[in-house]
N, CA, C and O atoms as a printed pandas DataFrame, in Angstrom:
     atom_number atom_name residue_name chain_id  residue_number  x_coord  y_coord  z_coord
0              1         N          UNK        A               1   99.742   95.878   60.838
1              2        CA          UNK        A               1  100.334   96.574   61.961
2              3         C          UNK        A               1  100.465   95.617   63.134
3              4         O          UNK        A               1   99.468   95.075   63.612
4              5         N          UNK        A               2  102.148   95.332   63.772
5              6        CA          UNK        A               2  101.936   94.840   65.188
6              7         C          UNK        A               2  100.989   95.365   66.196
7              8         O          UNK        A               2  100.723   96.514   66.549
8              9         N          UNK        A               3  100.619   94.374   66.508
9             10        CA          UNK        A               3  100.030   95.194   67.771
10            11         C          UNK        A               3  101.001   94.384   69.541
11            12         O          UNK        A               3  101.189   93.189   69.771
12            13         N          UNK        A               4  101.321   95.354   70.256
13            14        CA          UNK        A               4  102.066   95.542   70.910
14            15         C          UNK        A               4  101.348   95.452   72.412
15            16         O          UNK        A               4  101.111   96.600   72.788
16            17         N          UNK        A               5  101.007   94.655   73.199
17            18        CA          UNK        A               5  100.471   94.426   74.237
18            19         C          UNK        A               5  101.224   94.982   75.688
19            20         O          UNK        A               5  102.307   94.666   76.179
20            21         N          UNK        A               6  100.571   95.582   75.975
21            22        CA          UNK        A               6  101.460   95.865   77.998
22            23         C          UNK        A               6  100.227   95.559   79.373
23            24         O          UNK        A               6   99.158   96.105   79.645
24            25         N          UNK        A               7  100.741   94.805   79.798
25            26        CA          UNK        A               7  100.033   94.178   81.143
26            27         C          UNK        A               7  100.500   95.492   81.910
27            28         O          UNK        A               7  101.563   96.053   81.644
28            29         N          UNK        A               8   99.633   95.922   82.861
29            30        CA          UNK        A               8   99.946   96.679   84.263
30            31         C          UNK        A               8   99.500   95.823   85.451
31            32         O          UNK        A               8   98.467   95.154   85.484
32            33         N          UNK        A               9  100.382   95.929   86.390
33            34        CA          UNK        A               9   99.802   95.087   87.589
34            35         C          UNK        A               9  100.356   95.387   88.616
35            36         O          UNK        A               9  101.117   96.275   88.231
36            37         N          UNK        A              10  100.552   95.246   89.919
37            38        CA          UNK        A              10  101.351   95.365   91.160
38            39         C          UNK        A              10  100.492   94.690   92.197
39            40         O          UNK        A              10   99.612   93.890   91.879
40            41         N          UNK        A              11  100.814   95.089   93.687
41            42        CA          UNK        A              11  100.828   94.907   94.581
42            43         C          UNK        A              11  101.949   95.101   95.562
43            44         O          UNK        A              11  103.082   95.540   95.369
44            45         N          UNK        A              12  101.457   94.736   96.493
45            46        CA          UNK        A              12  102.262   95.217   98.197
46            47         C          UNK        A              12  103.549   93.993   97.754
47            48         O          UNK        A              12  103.512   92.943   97.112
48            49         N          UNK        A              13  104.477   94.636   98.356
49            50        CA          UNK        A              13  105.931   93.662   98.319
50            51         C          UNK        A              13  106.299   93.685   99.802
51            52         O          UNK        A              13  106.124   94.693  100.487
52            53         N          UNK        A              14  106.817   92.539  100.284
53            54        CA          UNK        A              14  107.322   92.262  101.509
54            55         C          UNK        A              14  108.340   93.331  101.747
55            56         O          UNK        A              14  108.186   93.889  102.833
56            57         N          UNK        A              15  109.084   93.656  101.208
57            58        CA          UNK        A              15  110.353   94.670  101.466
58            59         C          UNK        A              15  110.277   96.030  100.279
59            60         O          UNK        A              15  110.024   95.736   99.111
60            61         N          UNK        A              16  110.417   96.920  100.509
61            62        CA          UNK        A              16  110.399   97.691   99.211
62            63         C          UNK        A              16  112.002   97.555   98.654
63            64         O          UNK        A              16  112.239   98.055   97.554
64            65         N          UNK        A              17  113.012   96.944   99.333
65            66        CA          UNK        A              17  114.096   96.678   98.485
66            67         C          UNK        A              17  114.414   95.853   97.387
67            68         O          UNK        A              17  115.419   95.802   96.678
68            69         N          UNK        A              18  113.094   95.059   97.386
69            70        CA          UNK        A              18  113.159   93.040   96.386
70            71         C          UNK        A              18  111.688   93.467   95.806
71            72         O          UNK        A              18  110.751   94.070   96.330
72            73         N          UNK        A              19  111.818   93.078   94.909
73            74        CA          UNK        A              19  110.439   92.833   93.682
74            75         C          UNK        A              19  110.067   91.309   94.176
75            76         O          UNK        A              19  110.285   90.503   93.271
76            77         N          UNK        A              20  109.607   90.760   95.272
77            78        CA          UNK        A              20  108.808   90.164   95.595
78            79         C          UNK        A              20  107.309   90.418   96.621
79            80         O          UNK        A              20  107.340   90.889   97.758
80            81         N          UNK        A              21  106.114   89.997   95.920
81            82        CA          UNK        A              21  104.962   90.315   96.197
82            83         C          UNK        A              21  104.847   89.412   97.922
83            84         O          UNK        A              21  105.374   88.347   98.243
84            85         N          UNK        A              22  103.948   90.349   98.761
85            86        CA          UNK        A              22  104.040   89.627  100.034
86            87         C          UNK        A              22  102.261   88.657   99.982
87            88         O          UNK        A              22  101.893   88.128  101.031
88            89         N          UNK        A              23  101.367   88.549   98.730
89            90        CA          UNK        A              23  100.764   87.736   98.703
90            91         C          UNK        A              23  100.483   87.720   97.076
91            92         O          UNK        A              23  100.123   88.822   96.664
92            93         N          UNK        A              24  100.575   86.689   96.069
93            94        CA          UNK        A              24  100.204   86.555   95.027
94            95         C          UNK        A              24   99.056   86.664   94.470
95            96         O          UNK        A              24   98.845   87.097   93.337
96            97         N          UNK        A              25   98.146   86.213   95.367
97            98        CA          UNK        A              25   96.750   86.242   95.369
98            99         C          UNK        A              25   96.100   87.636   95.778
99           100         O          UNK        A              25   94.871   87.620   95.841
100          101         N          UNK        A              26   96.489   88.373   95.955
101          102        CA          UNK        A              26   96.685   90.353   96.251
102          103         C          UNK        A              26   96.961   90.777   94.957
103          104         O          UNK        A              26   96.764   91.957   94.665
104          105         N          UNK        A              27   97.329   90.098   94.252
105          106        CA          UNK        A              27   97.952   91.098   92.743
106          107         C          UNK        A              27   96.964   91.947   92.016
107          108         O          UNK        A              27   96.359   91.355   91.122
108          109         N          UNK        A              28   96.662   93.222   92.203
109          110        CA          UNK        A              28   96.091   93.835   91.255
110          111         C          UNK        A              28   96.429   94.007   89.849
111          112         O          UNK        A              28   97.106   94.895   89.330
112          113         N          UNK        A              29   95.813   92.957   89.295
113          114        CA          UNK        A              29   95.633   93.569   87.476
114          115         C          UNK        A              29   95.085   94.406   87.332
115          116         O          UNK        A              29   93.867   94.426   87.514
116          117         N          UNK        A              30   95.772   95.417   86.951
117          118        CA          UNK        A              30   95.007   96.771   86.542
118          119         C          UNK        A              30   94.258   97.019   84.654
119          120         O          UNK        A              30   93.444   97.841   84.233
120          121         N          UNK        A              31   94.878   96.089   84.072
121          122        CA          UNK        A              31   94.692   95.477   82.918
122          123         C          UNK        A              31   95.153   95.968   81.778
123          124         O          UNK        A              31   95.514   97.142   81.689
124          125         N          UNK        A              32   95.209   94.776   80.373
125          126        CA          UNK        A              32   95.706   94.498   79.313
126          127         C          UNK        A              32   96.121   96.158   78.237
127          128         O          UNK        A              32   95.042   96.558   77.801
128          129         N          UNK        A              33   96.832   96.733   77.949
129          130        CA          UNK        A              33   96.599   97.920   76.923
130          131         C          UNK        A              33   97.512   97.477   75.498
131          132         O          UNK        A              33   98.284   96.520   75.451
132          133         N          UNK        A              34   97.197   98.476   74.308
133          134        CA          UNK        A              34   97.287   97.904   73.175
134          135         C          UNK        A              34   98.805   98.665   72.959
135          136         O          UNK        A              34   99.689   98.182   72.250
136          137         N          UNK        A              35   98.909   99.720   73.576
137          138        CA          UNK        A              35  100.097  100.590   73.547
138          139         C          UNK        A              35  100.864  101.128   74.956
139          140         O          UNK        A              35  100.352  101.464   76.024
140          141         N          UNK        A              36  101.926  101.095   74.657
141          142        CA          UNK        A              36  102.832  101.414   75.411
142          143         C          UNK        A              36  102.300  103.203   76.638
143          144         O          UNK        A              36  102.281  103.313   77.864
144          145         N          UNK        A              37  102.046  103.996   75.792
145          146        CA          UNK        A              37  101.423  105.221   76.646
146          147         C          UNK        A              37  100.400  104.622   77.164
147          148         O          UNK        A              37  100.589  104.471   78.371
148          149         N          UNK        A              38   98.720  103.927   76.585
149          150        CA          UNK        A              38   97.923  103.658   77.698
150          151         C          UNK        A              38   98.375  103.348   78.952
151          152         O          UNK        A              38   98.028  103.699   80.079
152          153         N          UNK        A              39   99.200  102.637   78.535
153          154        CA          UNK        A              39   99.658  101.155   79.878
154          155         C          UNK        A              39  100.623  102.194   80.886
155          156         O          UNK        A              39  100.721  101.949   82.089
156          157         N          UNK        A              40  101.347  103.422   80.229
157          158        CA          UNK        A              40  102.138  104.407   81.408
158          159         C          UNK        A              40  100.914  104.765   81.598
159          160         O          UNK        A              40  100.525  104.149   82.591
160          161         N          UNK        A              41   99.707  105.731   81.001
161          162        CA          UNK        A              41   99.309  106.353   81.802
162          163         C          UNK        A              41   98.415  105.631   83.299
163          164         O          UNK        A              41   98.177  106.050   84.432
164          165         N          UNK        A              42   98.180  104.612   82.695
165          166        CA          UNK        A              42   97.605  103.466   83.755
166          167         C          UNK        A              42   98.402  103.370   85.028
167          168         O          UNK        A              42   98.030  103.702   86.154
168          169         N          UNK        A              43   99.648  102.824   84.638
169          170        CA          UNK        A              43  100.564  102.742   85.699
170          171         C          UNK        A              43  100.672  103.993   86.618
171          172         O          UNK        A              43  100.459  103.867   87.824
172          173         N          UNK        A              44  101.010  105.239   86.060
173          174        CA          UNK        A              44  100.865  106.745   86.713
174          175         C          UNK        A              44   99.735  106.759   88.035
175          176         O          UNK        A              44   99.883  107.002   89.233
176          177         N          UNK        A              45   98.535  106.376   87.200
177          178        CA          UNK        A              45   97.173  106.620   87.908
178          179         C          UNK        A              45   97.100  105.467   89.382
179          180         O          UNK        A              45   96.698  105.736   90.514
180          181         N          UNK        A              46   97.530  104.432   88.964
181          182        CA          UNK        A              46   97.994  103.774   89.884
182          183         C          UNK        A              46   98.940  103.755   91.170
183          184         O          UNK        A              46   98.737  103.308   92.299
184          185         N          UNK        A              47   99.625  104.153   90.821
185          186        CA          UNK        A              47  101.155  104.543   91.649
186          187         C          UNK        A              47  100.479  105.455   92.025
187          188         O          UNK        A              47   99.683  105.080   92.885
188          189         N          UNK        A              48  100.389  106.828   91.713
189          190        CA          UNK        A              48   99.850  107.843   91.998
190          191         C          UNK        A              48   98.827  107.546   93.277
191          192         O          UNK        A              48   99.016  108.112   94.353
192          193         N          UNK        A              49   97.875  106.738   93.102
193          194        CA          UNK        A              49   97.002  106.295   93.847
194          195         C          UNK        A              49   97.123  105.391   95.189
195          196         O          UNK        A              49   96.170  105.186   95.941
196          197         N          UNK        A              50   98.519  104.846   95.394
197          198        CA          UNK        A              50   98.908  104.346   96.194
198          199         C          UNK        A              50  100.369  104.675   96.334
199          200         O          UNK        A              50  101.228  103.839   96.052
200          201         N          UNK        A              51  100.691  106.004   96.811
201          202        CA          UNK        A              51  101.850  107.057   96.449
202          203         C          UNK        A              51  102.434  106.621   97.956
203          204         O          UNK        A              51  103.614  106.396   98.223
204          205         N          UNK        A              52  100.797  106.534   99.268
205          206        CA          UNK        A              52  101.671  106.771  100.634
206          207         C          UNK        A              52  101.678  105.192  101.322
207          208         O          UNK        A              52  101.543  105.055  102.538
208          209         N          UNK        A              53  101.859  103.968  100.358
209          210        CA          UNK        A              53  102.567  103.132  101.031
210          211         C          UNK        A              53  103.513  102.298  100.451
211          212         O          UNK        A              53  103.255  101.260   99.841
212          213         N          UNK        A              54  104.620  102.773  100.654
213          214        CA          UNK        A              54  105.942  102.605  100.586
214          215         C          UNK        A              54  105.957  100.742  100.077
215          216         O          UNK        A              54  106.917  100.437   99.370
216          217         N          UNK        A              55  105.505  100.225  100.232
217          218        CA          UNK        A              55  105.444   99.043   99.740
218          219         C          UNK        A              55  104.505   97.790   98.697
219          220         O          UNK        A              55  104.391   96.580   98.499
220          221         N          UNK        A              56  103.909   99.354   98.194
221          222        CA          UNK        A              56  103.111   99.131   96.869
222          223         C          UNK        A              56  103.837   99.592   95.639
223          224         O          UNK        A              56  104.231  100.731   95.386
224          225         N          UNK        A              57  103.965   98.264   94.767
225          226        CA          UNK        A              57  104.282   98.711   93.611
226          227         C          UNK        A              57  103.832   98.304   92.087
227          228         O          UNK        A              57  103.527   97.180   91.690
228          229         N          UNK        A              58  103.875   99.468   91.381
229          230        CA          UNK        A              58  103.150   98.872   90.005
230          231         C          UNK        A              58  103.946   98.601   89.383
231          232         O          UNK        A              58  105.021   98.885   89.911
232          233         N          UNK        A              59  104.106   97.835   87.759
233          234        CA          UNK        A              59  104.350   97.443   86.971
234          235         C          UNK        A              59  103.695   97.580   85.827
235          236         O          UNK        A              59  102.468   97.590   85.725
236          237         N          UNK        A              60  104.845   97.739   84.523
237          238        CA          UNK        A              60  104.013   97.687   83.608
238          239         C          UNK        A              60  104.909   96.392   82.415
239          240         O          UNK        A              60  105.757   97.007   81.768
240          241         N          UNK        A              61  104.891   95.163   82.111
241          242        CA          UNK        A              61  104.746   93.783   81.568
242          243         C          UNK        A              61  104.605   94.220   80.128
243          244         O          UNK        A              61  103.417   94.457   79.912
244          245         N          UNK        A              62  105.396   94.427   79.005
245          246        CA          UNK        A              62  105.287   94.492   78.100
246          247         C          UNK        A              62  105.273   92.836   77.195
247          248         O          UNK        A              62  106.373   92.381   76.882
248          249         N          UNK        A              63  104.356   92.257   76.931
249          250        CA          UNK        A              63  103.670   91.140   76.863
250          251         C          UNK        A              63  104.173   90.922   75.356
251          252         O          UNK        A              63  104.686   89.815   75.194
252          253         N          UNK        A              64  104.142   91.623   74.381
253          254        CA          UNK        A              64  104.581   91.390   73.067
254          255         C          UNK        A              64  105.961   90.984   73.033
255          256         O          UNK        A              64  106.429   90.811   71.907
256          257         N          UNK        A              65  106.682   90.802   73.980
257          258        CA          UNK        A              65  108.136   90.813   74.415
258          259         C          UNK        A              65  108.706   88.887   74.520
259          260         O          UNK        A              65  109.723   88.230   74.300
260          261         N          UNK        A              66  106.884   88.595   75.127
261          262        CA          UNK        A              66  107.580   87.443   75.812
262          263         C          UNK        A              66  107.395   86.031   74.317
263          264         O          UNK        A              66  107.888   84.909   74.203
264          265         N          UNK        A              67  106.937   86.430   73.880
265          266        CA          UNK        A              67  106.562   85.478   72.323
266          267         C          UNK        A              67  106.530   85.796   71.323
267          268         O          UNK        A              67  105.520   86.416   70.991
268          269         N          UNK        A              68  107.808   85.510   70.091
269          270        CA          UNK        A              68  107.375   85.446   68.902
270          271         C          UNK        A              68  107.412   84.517   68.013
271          272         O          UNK        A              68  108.313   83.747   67.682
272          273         N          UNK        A              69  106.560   84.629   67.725
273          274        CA          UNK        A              69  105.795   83.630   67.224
274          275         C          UNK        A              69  106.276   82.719   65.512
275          276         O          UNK        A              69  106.161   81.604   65.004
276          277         N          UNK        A              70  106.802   83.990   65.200
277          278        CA          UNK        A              70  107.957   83.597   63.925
278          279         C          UNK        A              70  109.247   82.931   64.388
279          280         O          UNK        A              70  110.049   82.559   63.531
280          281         N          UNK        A              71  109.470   82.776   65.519
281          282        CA          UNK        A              71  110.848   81.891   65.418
282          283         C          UNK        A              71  110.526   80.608   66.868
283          284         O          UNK        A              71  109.735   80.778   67.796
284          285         N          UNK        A              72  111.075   79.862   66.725
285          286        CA          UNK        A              72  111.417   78.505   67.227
286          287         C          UNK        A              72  111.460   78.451   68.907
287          288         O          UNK        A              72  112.399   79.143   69.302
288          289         N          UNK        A              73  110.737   77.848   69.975
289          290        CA          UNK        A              73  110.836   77.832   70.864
290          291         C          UNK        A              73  112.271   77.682   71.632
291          292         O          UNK        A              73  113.193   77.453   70.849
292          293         N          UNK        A              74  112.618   77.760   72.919
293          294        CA          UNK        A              74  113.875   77.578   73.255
294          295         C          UNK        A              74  113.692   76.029   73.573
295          296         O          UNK        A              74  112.645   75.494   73.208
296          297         N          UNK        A              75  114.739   75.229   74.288
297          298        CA          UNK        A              75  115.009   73.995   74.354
298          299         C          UNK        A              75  114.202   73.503   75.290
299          300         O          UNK        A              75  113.416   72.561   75.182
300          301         N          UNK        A              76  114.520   74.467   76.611
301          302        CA          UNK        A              76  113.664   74.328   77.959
302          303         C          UNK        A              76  111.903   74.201   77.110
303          304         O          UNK        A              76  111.225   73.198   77.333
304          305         N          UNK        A              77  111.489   75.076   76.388
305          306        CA          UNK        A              77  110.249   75.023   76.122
306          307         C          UNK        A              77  109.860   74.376   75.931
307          308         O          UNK        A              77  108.869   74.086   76.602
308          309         N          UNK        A              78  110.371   73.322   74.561
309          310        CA          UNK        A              78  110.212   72.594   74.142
310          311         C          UNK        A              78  110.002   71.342   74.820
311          312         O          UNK        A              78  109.030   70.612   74.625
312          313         N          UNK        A              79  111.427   71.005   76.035
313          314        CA          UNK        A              79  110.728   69.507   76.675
314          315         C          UNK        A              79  109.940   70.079   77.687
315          316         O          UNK        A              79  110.153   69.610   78.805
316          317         N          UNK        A              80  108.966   71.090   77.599
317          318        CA          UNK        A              80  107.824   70.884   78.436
318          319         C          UNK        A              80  108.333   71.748   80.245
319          320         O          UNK        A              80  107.586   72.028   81.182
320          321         N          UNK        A              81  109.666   71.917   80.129
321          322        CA          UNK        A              81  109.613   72.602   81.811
322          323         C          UNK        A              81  109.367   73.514   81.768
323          324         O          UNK        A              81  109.270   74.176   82.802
C-alpha cells in the first residue's frame, strides 16, 4: 500500500491577498499525516482556531506529490540547483 503523506502548516502572511509568509521563522508546523482526511481535519482545527485574524493562513502540502521515486530526476535536479 502507498502511503500518501500531507504536511499542514501556515502562518501570518504580510497581505491576505499573496501566499507570502511575513516571517519564515513563525511557520507553524502543525505536522506530518499519513492521509489526506487527518491532514483536513488538522487544517480545520487550525484555521478554525485562528478564524479572527485575517492574515493567518493554513495549508495543507501534500508531500507524496513532490517525489517519485520510480522515475528520473528533472535536469535542474540533477546539476545540483
Amino acid at each position: 500500500m502507498t502511503q500518501r503523506l500531507h504536511l499542514v502548516f501556515g502562518g501570518e502572511l504580510v497581505t491576505p491577498k499573496k501566499n507570502v509568509f511575513r516571517d519564515v521563522n513563525d511557520i507553524h508546523i502543525v505536522g506530518m499525516f499519513p492521509d489526506y482526511a487527518s491532514a483536513d481535519a488538522a487544517w480545520k482545527a487550525e484555521a478554525h482556531r485562528t478564524v479572527d485574524n485575517a492574515h493567518m493562513r493554513y495549508y495543507i502540502a501534500h508531500i507524496h506529490r513532490l517525489r517519485d521515486e520510480g522515475s528520473s530526476g528533472s535536469t535542474t535536479e540533477e546539476l545540483g540547483a
